[in-house]
C-alpha positions as a Markdown table, in Angstrom:
| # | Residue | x | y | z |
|---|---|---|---|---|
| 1 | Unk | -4.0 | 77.9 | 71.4 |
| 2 | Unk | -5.8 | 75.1 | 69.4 |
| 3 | Unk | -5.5 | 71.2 | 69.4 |
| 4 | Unk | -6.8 | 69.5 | 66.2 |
| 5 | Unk | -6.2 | 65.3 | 66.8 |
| 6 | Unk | -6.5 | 62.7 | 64.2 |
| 7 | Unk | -7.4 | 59.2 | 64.6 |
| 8 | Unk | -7.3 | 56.0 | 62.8 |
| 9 | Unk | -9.3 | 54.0 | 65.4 |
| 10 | Unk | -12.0 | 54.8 | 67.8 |
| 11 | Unk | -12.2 | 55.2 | 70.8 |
| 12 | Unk | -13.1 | 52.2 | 73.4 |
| 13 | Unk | -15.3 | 52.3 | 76.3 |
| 14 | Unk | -12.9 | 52.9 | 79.8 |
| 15 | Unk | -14.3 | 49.7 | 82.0 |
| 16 | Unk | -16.0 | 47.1 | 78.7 |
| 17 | Unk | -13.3 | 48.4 | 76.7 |
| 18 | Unk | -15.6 | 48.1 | 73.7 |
| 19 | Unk | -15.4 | 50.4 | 70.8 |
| 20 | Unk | -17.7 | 53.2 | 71.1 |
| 21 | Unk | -18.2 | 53.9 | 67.3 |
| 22 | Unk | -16.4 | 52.3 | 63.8 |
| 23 | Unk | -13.5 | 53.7 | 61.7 |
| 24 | Unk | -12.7 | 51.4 | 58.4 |
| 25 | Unk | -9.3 | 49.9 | 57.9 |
| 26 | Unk | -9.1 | 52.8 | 55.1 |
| 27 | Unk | -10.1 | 55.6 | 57.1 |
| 28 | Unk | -9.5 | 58.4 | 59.5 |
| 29 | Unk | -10.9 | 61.3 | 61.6 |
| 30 | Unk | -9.7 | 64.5 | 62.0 |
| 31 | Unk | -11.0 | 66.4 | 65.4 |
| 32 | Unk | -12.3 | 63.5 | 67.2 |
| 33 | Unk | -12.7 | 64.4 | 70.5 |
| 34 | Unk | -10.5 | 62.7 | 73.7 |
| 35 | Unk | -13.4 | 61.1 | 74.9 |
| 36 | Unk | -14.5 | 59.5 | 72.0 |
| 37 | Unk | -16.6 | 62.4 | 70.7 |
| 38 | Unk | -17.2 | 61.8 | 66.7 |
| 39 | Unk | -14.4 | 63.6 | 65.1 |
| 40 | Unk | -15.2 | 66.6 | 62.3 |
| 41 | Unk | -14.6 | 64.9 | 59.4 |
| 42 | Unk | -13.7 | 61.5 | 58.1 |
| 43 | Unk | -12.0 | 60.9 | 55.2 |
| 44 | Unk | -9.9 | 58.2 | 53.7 |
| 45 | Unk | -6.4 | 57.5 | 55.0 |
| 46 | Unk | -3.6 | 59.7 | 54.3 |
| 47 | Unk | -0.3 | 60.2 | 54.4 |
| 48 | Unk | 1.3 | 61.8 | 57.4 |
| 49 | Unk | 2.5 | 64.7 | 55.0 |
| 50 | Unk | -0.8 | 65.0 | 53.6 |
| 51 | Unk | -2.8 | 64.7 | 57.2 |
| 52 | Unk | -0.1 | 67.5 | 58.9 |
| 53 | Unk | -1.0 | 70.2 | 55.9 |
| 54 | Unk | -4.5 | 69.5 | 56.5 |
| 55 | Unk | -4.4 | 69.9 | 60.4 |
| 56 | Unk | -2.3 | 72.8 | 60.1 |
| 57 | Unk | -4.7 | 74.9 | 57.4 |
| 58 | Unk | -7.5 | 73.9 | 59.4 |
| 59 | Unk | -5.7 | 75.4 | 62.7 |
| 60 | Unk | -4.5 | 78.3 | 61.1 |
| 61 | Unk | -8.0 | 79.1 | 59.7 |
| 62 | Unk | -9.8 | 78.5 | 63.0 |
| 63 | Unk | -6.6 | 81.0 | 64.8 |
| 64 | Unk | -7.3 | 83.6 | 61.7 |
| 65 | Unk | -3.9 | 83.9 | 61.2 |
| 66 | Unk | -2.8 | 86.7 | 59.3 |
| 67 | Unk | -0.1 | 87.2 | 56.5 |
| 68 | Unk | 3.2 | 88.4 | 58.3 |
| 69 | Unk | 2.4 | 86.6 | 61.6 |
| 70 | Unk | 4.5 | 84.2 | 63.2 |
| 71 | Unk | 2.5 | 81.2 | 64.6 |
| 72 | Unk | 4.3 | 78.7 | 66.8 |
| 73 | Unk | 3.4 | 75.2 | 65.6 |
């Protein structure tokens, strides 16, 4: 099992709730982490289209899924 999150704006701080780092307007992060953890990569915004086959190479790479198996997505 693997979770791979996306996010268009940071995190904030739980009690100031101040943001804990900066995303631009334009931008995104794929594999930020749920507690505000810098993400793996940020790129410019995408579509939904475009960010979903991104996330799901990037999970299928990281399960080493084979030709002929049957992942459930």
């Amino acid at each position: 099992m693997r979770t791979l999150s996306v996010s268009a704006r940071t995190a904030t701080h739980h009690s100031t709730g101040t943001e804990l780092s900066a995303i631009g307007d334009d931008e995104m992060e794929i594999g930020a982490g749920q507690h505000g953890e810098t993400g793996a990569d940020r790129m410019k915004l995408m579509t939904a289209d475009e960010t979903a086959e991104i996330m799901l190479a990037r999970s299928l790479e990281d399960l080493e899924v084979k030709p002929g198996e049957e992942p459930l997505v």
